[in-house]
VEXDREN-2710 file (C-alpha; in Angstrom, 1 decimal):
% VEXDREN-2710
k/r/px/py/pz
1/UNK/-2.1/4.1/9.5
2/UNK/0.1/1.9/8.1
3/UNK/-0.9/0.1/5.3
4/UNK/-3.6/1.5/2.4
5/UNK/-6.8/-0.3/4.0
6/UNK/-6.3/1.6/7.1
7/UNK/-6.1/4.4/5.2
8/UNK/-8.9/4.1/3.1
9/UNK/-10.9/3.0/6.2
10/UNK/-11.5/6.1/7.5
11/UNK/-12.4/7.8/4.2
12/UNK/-16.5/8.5/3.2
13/UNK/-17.6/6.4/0.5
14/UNK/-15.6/3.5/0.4
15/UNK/-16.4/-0.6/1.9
16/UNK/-14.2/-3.6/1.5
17/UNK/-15.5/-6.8/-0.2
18/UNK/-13.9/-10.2/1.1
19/UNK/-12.4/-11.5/-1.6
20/UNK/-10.6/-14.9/-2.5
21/UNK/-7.1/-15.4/-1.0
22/UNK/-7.2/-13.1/1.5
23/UNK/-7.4/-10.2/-1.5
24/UNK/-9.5/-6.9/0.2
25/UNK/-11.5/-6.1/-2.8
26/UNK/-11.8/-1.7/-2.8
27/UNK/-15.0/-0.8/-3.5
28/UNK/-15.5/2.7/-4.2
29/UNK/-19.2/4.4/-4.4
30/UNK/-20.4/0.5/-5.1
31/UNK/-17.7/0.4/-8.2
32/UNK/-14.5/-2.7/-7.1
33/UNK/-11.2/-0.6/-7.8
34/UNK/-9.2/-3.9/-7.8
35/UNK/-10.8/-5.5/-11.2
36/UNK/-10.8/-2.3/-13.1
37/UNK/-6.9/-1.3/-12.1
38/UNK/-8.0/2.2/-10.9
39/UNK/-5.1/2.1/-8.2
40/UNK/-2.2/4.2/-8.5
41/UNK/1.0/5.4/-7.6
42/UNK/2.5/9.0/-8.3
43/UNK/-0.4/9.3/-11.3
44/UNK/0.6/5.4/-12.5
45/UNK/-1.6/2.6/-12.9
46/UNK/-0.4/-0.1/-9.8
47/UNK/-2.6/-2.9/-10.7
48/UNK/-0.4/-6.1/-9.1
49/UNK/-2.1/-7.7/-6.1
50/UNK/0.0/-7.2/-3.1
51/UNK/0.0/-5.4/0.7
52/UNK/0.6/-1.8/-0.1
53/UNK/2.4/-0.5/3.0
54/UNK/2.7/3.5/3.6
55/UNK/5.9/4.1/4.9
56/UNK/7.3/5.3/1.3
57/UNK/4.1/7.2/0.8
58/UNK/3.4/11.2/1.6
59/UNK/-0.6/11.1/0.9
60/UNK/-3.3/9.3/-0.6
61/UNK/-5.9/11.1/-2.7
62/UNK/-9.3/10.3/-3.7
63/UNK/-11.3/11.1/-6.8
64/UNK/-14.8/10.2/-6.3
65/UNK/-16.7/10.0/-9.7
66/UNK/-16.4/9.0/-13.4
67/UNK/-11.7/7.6/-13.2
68/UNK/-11.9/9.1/-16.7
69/UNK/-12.4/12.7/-16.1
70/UNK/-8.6/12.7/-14.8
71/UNK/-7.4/9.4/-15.7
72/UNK/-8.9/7.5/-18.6
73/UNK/-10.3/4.3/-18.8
74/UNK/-11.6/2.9/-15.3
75/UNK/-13.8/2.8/-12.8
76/UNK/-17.7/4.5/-12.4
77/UNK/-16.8/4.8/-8.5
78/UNK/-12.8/6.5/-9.3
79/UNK/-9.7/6.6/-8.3
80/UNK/-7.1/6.1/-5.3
81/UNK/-4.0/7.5/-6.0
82/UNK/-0.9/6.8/-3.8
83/UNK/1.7/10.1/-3.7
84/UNK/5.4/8.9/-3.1
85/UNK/7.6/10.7/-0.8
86/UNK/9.8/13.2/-2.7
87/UNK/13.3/14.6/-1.2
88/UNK/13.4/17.9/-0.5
89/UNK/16.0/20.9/-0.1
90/UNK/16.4/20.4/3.7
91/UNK/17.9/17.9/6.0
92/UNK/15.4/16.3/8.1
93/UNK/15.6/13.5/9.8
94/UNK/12.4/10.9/11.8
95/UNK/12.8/7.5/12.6
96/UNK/9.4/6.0/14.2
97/UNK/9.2/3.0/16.7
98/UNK/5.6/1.3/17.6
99/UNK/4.9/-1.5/20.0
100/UNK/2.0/-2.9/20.4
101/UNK/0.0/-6.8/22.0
102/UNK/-0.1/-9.8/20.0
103/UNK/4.0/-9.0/19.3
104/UNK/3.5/-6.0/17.5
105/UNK/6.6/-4.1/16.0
106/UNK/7.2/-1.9/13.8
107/UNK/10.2/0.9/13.1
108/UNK/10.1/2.9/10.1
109/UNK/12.9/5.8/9.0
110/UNK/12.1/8.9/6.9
111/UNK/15.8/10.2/6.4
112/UNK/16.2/13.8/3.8
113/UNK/19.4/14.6/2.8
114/UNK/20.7/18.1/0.5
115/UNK/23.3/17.1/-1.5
116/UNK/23.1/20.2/-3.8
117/UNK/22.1/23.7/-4.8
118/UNK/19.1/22.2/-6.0
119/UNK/19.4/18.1/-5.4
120/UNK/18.3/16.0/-2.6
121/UNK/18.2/12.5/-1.7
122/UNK/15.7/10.5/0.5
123/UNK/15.6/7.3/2.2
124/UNK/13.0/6.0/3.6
125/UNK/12.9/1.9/5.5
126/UNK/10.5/-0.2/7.5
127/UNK/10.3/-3.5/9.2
128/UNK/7.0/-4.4/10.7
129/UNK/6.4/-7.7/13.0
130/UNK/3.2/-9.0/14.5
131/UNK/2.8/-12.5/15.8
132/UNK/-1.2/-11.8/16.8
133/UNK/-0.9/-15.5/19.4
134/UNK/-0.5/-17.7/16.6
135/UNK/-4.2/-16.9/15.2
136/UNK/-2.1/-17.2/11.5
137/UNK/-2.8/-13.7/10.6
138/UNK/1.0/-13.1/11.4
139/UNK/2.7/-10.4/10.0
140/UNK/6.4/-9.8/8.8
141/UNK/7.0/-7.3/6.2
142/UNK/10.5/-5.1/5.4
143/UNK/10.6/-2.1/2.9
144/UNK/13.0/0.0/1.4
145/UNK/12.8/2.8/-0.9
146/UNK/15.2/5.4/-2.1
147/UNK/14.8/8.6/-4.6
148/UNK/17.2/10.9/-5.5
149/UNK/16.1/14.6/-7.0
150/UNK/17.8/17.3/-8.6
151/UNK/17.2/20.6/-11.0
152/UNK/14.5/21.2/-7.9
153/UNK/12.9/24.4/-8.6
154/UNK/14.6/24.9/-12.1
155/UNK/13.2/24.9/-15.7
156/UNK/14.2/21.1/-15.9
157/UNK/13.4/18.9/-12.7
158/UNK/14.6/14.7/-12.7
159/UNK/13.9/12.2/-10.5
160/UNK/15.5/8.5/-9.8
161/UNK/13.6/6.3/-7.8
162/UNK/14.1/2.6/-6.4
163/UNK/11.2/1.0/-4.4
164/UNK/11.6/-2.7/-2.5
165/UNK/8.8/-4.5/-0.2
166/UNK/9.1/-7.6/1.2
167/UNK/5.7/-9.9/2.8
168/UNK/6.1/-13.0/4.6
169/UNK/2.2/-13.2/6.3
170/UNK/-0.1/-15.4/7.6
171/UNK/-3.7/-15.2/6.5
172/UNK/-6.7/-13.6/8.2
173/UNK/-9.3/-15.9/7.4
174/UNK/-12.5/-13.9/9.6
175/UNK/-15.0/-15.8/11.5
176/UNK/-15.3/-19.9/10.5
177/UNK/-18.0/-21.4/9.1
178/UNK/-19.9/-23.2/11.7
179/UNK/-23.0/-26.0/9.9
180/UNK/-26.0/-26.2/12.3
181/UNK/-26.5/-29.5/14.2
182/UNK/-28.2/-32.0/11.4
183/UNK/-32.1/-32.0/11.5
184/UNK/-31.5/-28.3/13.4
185/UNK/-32.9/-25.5/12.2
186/UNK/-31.8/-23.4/14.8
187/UNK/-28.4/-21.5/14.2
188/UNK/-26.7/-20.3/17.5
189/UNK/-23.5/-18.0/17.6
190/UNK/-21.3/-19.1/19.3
191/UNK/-18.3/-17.2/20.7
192/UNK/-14.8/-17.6/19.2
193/UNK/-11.6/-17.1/20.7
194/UNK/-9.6/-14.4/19.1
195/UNK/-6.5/-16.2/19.4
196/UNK/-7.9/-19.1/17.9
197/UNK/-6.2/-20.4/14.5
198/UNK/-8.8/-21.5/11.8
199/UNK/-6.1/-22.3/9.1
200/UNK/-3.5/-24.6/9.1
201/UNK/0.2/-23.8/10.2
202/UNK/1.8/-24.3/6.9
203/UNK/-0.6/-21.6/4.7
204/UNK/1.1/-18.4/4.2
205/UNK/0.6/-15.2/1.7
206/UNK/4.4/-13.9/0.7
207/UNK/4.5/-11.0/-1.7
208/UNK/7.1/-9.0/-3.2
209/UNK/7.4/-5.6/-5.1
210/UNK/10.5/-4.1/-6.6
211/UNK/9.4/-0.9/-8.5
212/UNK/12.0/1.4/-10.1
213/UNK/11.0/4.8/-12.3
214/UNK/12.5/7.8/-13.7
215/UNK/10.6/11.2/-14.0
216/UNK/11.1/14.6/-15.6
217/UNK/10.1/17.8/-15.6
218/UNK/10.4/20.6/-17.8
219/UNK/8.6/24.0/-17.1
220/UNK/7.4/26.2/-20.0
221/UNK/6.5/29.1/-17.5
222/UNK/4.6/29.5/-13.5
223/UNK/1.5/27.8/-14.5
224/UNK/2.7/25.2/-17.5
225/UNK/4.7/22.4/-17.2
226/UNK/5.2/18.4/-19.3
227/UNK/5.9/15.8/-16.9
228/UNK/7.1/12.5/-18.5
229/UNK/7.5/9.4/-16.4
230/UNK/8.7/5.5/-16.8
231/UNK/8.3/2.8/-14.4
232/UNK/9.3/-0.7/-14.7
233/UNK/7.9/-3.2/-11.9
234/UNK/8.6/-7.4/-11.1
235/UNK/5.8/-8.3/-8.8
236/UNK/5.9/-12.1/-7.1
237/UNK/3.2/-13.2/-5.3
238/UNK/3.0/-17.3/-3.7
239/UNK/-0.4/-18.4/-1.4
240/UNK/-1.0/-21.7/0.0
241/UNK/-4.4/-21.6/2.0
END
């Protein structure tokens, strides 16, 4: 499952509205997720418009119901909330190669790395290509994201985080419109080639994201803890269709 649609595809509850642009409007329980900004990452409203890809990402949960019982002002359907990877105190290593038709590629690398007593660093890149026959729904897409942890497991726990994603697609525009003959009431369907192009050759959908945050920690005892966390974010977004 790379990317968050795929994700949220297979979870009870939620349907995807066509939107303008080639935007995937997330509708949970009837409620569109997109418009009130109830998408998030590590607890963090993520509100910019762009491909969310899951190679940098551990889980994704869902709160079904009333986004203000955990997260304030939002949504009536809830939330989605994207958990980062986080490095650990081991070193672990998995680097993950796909192929697939229509010139499907993609490599990803999760690499964990103790540098401590209690610190850890963890790198984590991906390059996904897809040429799908020249139908214009191309994809090529890199990331990169790298965290470093330390005081893991001690009273005071900090985090340093750096998050780069790159998109350079084509658009998916879905089935064409197709008028009935004039003075035709009659509407036949008629079958389309799925390597068929509907769009022109020069629209695209490019995206970027460059995210960076700091976190910390400080436990009071087993069962109490203050988390504080700052995030700073450029997103870039240019569509010709």
């Amino acid at each position: 499952l790379d990317n968050l649609k795929d994700v949220l595809k297979n979870t009870g509850g939620i349907s995807f509205l066509a939107a303008e642009g080639g935007e995937e409007d997330i509708r949970l329980r009837g409620f569109s997720l997109a418009t009130s900004g109830d998408i998030y990452v590590d607890g963090l409203r993520d509100p910019a418009f762009y491909d969310r890809d899951m190679f940098n990402i551990d889980r994704v949960e869902v709160l079904r119901g009333s986004a203000s019982m955990l997260f304030g002002r939002g949504s009536t359907g809830g939330v989605v909330n994207q958990v980062s990877k986080q490095p650990r105190l081991i070193d672990q290593h998995e680097v993950s190669v796909t192929g697939g038709s229509h010139g499907f590629f993609r490599t990803t690398g999760d690499f964990n790395l103790k540098t401590g007593e209690n610190a850890a660093l963890r790198l984590n890149a991906m390059v996904n290509r897809a040429d799908n026959n020249g139908a214009g729904s191309s994809i090529d897409k890199q990331g990169l994201a790298a965290t470093y942890r330390f005081g893991i497991g001690t009273r005071d726990e900090f985090s340093a985080g750096l998050y780069y994603l790159n998109n350079r697609n084509g658009i998916n525009y879905g089935m064409p419109f197709i008028a009935p003959a004039r003075g035709s009431t009659d509407r036949v369907l008629l079958p389309v080639d799925p390597d068929s192009n509907y769009g022109l050759k020069s629209d695209y959908n490019d995206s970027s994201a460059t995210i960076a945050g700091l976190a910390h920690t400080h436990r009071f005892s087993r069962d109490s803890e203050l988390k504080t966390q700052v995030r700073v974010g450029q997103f870039d977004r240019d569509l010709r269709s």
